[in-house]
PDB file of N, CA, C and O in Angstrom:
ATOM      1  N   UNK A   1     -67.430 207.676 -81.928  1.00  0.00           N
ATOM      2  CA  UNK A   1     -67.174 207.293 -80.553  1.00  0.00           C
ATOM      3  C   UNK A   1     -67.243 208.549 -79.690  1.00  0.00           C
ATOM      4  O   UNK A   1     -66.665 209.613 -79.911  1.00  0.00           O
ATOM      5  N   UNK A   2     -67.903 208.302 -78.854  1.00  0.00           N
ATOM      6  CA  UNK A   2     -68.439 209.952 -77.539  1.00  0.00           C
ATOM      7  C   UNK A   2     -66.883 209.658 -76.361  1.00  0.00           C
ATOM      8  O   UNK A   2     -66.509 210.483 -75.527  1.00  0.00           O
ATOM      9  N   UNK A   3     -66.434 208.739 -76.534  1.00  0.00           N
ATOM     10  CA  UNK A   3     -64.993 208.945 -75.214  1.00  0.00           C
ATOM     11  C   UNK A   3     -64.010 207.886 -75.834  1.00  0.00           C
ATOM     12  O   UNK A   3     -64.318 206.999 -76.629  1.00  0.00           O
ATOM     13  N   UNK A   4     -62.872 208.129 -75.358  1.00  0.00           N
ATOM     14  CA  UNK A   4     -61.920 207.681 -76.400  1.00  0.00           C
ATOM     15  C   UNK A   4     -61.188 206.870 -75.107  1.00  0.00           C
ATOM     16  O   UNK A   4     -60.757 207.517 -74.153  1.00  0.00           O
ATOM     17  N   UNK A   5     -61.089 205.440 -75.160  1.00  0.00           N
ATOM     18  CA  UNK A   5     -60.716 204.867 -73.648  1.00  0.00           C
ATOM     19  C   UNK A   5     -59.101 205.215 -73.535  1.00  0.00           C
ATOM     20  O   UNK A   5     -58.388 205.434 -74.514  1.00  0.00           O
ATOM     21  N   UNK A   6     -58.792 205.222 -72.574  1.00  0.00           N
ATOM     22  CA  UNK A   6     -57.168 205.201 -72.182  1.00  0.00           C
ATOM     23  C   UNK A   6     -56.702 204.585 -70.984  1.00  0.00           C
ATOM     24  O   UNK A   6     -55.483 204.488 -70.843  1.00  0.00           O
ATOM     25  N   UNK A   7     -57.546 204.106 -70.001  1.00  0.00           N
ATOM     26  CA  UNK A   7     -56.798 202.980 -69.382  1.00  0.00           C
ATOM     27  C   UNK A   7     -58.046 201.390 -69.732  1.00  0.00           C
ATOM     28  O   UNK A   7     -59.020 201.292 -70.477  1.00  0.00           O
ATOM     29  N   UNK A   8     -57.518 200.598 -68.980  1.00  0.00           N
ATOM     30  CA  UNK A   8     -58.152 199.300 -68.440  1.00  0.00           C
ATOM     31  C   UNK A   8     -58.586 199.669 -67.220  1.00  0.00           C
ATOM     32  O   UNK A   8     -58.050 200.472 -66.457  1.00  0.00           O
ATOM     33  N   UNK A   9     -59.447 199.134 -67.084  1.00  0.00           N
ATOM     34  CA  UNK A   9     -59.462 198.605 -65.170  1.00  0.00           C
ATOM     35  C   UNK A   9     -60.564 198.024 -65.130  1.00  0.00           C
ATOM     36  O   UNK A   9     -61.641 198.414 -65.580  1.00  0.00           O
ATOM     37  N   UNK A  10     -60.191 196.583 -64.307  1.00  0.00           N
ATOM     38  CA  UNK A  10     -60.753 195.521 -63.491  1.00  0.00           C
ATOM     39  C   UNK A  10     -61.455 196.308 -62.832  1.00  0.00           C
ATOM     40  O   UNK A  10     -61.143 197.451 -62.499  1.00  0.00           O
ATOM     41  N   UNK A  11     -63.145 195.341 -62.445  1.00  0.00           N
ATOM     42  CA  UNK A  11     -64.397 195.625 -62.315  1.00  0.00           C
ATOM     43  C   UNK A  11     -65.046 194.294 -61.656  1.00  0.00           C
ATOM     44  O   UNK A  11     -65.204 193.142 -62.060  1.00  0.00           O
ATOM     45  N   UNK A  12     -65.426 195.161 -60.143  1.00  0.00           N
ATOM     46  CA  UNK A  12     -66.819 194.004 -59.965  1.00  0.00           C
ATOM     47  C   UNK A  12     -68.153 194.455 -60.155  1.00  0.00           C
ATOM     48  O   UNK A  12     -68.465 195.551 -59.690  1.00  0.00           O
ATOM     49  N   UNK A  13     -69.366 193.452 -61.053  1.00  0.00           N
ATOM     50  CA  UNK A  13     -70.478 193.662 -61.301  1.00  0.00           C
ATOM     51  C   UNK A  13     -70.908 192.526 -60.830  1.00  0.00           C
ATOM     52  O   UNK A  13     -70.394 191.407 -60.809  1.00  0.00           O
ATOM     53  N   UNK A  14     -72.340 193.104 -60.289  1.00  0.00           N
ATOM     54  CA  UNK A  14     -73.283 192.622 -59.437  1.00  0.00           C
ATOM     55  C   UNK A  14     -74.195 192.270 -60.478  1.00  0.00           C
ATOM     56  O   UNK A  14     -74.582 193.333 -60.963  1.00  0.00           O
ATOM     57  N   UNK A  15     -74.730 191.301 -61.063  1.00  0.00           N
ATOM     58  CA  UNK A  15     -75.927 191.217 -61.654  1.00  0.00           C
ATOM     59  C   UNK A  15     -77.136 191.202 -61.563  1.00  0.00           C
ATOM     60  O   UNK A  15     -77.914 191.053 -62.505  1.00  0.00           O
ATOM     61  N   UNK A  16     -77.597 191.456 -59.686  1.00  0.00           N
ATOM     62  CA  UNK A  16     -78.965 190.878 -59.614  1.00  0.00           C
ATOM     63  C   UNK A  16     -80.038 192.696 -60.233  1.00  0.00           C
ATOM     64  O   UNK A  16     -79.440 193.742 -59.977  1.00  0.00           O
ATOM     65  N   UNK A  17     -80.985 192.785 -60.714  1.00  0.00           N
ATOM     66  CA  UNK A  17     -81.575 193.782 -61.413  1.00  0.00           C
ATOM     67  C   UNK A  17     -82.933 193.928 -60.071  1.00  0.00           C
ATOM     68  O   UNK A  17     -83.288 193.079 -59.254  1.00  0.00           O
ATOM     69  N   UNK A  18     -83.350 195.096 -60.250  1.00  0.00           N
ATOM     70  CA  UNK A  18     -84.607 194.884 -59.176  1.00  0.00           C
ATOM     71  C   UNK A  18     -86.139 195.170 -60.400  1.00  0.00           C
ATOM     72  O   UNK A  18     -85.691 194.977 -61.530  1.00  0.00           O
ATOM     73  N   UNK A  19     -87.265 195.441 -60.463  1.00  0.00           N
ATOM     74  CA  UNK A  19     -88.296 195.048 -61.015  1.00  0.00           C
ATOM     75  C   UNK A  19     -88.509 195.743 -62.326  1.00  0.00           C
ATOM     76  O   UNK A  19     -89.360 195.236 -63.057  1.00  0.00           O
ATOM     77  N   UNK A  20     -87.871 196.843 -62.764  1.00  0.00           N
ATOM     78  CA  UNK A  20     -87.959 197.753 -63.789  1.00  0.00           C
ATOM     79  C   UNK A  20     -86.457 197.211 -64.056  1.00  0.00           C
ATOM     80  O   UNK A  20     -86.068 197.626 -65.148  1.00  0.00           O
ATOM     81  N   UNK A  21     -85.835 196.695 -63.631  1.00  0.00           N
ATOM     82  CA  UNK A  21     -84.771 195.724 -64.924  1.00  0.00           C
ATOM     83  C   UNK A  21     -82.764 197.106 -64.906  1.00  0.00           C
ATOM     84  O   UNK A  21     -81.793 197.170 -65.660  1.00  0.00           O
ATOM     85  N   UNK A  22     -83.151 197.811 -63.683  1.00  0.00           N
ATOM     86  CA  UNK A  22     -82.321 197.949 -63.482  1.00  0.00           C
ATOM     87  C   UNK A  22     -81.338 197.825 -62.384  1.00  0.00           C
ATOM     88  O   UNK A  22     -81.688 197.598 -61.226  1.00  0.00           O
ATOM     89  N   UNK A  23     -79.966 197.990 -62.792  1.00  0.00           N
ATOM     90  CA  UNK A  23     -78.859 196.928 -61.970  1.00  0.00           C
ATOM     91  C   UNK A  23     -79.074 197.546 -60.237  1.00  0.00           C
ATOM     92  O   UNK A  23     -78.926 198.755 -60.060  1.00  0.00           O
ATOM     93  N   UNK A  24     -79.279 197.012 -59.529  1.00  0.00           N
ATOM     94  CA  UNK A  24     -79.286 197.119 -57.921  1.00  0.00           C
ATOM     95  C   UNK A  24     -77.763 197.748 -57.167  1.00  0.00           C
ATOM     96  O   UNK A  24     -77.475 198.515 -56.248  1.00  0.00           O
ATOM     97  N   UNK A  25     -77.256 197.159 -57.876  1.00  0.00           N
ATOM     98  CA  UNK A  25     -75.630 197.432 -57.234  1.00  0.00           C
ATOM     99  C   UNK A  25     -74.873 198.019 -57.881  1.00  0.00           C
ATOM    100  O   UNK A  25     -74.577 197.383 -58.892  1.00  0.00           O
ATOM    101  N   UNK A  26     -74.202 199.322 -57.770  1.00  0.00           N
ATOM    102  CA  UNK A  26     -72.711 199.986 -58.481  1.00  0.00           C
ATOM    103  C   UNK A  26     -71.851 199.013 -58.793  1.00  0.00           C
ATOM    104  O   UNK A  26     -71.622 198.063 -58.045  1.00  0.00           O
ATOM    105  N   UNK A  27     -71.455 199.143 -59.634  1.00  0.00           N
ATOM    106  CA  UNK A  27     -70.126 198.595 -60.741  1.00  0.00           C
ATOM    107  C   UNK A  27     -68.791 199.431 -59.660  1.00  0.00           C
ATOM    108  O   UNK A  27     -68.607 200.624 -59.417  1.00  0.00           O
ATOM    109  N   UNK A  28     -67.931 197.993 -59.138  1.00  0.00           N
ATOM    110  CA  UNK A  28     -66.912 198.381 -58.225  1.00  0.00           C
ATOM    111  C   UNK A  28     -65.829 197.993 -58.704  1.00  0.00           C
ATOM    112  O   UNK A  28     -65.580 196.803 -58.897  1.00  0.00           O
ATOM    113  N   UNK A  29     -64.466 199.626 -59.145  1.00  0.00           N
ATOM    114  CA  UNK A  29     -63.410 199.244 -59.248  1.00  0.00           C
ATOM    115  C   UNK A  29     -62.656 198.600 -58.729  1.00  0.00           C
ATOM    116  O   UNK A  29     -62.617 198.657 -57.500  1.00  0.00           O
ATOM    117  N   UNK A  30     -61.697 197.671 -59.482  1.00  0.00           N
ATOM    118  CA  UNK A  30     -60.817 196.593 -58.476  1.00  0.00           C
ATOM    119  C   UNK A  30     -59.167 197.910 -58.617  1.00  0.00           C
ATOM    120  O   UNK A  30     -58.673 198.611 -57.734  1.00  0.00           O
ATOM    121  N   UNK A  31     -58.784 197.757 -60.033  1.00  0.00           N
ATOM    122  CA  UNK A  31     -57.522 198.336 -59.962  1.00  0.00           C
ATOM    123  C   UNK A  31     -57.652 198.680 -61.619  1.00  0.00           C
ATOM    124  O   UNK A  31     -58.615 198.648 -62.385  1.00  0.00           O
ATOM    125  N   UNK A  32     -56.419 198.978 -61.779  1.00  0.00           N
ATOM    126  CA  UNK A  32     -56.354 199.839 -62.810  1.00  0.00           C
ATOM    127  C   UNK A  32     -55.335 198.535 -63.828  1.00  0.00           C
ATOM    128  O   UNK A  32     -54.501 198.042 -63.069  1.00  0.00           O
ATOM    129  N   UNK A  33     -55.238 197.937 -65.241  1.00  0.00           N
ATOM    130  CA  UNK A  33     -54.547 196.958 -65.608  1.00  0.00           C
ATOM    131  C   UNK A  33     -53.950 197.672 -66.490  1.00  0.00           C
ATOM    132  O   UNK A  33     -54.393 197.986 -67.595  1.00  0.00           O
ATOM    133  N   UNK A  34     -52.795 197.982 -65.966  1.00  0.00           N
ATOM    134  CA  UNK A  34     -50.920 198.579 -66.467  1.00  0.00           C
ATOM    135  C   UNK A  34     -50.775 197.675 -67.923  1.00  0.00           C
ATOM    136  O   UNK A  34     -50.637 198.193 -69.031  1.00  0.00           O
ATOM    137  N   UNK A  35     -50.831 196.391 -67.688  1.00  0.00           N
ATOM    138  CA  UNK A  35     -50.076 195.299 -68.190  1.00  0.00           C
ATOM    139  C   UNK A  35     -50.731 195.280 -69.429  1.00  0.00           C
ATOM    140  O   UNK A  35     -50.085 194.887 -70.400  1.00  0.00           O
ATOM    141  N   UNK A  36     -52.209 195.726 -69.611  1.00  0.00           N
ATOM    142  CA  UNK A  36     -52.848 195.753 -70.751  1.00  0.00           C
ATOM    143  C   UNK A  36     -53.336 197.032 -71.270  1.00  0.00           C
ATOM    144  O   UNK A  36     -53.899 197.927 -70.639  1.00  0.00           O
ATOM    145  N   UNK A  37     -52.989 196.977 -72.715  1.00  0.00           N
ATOM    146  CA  UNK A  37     -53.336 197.868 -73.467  1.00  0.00           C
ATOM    147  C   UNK A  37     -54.850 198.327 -73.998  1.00  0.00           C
ATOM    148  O   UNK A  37     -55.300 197.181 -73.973  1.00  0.00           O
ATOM    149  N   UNK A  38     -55.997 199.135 -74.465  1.00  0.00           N
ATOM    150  CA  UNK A  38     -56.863 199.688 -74.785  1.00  0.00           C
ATOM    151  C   UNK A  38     -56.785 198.995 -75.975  1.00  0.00           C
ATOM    152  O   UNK A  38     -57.947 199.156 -76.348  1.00  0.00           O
ATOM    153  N   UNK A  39     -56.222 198.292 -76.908  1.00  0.00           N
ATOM    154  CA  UNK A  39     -56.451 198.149 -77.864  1.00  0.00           C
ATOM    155  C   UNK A  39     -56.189 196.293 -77.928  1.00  0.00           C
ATOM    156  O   UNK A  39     -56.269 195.632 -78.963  1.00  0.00           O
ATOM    157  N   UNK A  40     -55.914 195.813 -76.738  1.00  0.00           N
ATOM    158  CA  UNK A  40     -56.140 194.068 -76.369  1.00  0.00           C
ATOM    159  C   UNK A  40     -58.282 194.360 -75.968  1.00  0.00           C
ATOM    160  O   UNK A  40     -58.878 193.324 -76.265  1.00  0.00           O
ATOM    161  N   UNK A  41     -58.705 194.844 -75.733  1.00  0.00           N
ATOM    162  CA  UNK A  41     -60.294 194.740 -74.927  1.00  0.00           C
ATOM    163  C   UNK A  41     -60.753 195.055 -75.981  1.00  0.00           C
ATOM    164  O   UNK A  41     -60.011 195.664 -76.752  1.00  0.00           O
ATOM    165  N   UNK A  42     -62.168 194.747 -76.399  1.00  0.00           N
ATOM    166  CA  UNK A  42     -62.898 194.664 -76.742  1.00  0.00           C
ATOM    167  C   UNK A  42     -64.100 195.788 -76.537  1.00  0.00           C
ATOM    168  O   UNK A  42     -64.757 195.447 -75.554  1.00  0.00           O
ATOM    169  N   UNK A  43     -64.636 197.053 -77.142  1.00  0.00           N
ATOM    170  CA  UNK A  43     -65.366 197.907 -77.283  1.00  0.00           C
ATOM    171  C   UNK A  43     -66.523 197.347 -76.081  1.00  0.00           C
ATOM    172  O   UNK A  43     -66.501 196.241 -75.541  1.00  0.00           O
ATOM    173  N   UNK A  44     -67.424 198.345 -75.868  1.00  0.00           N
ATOM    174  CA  UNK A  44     -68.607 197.627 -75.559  1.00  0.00           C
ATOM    175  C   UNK A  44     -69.475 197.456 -76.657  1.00  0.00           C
ATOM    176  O   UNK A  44     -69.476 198.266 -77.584  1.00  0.00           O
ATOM    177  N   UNK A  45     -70.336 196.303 -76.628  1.00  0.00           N
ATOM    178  CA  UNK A  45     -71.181 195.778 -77.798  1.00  0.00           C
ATOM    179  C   UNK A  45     -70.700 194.632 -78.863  1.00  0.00           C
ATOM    180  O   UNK A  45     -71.393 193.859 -79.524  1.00  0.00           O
ATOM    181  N   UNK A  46     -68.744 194.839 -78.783  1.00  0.00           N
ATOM    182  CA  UNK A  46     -68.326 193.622 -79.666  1.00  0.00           C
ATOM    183  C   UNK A  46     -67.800 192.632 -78.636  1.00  0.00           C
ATOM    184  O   UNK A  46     -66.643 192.322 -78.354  1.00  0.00           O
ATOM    185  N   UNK A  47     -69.105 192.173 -78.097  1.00  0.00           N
ATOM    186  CA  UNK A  47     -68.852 190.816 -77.793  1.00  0.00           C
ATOM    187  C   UNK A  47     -68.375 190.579 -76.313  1.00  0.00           C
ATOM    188  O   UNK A  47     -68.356 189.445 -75.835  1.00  0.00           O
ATOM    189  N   UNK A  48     -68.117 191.325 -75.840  1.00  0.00           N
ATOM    190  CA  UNK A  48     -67.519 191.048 -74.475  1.00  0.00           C
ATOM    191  C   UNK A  48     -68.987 190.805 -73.478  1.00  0.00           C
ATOM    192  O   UNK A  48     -69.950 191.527 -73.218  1.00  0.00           O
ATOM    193  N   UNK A  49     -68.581 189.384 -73.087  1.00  0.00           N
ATOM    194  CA  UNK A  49     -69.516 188.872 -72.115  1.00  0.00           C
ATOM    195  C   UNK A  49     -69.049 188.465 -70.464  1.00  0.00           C
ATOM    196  O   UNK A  49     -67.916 188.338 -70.000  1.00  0.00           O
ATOM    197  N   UNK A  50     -70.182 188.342 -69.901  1.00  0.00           N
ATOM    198  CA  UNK A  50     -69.993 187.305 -68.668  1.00  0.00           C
ATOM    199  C   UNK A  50     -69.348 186.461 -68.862  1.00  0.00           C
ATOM    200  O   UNK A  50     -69.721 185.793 -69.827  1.00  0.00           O
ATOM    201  N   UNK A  51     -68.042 185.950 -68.136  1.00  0.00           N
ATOM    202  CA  UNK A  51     -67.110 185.097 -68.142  1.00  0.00           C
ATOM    203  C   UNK A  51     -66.339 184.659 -69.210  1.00  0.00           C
ATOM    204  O   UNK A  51     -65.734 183.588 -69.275  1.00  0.00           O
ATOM    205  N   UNK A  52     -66.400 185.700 -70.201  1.00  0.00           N
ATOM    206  CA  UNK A  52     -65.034 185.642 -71.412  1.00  0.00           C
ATOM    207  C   UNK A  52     -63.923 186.402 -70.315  1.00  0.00           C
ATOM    208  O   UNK A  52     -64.090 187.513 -69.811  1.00  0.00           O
ATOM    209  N   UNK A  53     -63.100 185.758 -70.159  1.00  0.00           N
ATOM    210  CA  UNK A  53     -61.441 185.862 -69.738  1.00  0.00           C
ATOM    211  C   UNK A  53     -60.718 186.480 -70.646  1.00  0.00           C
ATOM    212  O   UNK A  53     -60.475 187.597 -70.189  1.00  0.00           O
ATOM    213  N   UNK A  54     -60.350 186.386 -71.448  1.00  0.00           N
ATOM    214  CA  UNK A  54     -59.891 186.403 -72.923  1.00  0.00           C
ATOM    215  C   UNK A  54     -59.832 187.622 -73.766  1.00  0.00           C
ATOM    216  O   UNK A  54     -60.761 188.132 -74.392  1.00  0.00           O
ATOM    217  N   UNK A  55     -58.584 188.017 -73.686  1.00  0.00           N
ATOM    218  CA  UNK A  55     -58.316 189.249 -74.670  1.00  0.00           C
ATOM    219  C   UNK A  55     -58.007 189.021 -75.704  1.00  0.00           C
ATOM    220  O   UNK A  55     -57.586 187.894 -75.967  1.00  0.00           O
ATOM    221  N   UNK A  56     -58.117 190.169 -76.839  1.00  0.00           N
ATOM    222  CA  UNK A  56     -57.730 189.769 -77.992  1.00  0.00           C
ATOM    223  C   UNK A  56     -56.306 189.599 -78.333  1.00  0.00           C
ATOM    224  O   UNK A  56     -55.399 190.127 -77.690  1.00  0.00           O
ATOM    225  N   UNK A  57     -56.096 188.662 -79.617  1.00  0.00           N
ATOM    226  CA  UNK A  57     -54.655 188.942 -79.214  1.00  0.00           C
ATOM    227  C   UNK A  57     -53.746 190.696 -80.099  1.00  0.00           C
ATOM    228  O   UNK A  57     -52.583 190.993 -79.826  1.00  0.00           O
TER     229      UNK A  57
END
């Protein structure tokens, strides 16, 4: 692993891509999530999608 996470934080992503397939819009922080731990989320690559809600337990 190249960075070792230590907080959460809520995120808005824009999905629309422009012709070479990359994202048009910055990825915008909402806040930082206190309430959840680094080790409830899910890595990137295991699985975390568009509209999974859902942490592990």
């Amino acid at each position: 692993m190249l960075v070792e996470p230590e907080v959460v934080m809520k995120v808005a992503v824009d999905i629309a891509r422009d012709s070479t397939g990359r994202r048009r819009h910055p990825v915008r922080p909402h806040r930082n999530r206190t309430n959840v731990d680094v080790t409830q989320v899910p890595l990137s690559g295991e699985g975390w999608y568009l509209g999974m809600n859902r942490l592990r337990p």
